[in-house]
C-alpha positions, -999 to 999 in steps of 0.1 A, spaced: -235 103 608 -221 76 582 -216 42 590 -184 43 599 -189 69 626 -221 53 640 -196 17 637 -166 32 654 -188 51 682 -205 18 688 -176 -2 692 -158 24 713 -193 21 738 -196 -15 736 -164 -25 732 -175 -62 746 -193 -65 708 -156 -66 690 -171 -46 663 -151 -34 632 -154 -5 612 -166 -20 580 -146 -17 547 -154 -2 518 -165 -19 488 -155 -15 454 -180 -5 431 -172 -31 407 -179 -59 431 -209 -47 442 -220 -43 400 -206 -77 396 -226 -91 430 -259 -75 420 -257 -90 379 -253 -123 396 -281 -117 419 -297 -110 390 -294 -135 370 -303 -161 400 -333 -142 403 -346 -140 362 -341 -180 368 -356 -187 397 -385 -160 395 -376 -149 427 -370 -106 429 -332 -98 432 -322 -91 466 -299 -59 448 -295 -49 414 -272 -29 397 -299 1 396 -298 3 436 -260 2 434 -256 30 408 -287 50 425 -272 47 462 -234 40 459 -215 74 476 -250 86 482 -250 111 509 -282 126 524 -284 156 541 -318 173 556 -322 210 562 -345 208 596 -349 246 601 -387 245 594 -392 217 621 -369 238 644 -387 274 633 -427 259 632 -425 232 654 -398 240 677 -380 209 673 -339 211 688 -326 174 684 -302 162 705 -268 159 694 -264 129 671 -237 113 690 -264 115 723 -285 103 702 -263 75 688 -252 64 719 -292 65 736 -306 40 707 -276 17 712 -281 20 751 -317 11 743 -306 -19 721 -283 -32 742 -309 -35 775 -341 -47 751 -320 -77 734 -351 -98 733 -364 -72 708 -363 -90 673 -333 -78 648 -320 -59 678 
């Protein structure tokens, strides 16, 4: 699932959390964003939170995973990713105390 399904099926679960499907943003922003990043980071030592490599190595990057030898060998028959979507954010919501949940 991308982002923005995950986003809109979250929002439409929990609608209480006011979410918003998030908006794209244009490459040249995020090129601009990760030279100043940059820069900060060549003068104050510090290592770049992005730089313009991750954006031109994962911008429009779309994985997909071919799973049959997990299903063939091991047997393996995921649930459906919405089910599964929907479980971890039912999880989330009851263990709030986790951290970064």
């Amino acid at each position: 699932m991308t982002i923005t399904d995950t986003t809109a099926l979250a929002a439409k679960l929990y609608p209480e959390l006011n979410l918003k499907v998030p908006n794209s943003v244009p490459k040249v922003v995020l090129y601009a964003i990760a030279g100043m990043m940059e820069l900060t980071a060549k003068l104050n030592g510090k290592p770049p939170l992005l730089t313009r490599k991750d954006i031109a190595m994962f911008s429009g990057l779309q994985q997909n995973f071919d799973i049959s030898k997990a299903r063939n060998e091991l047997g393996f028959n995921p649930k459906a990713r919405e089910l599964a979507v929907k479980e971890a954010l039912d999880y989330l919501m009851k263990n709030k105390s986790i951290p970064g949940a």
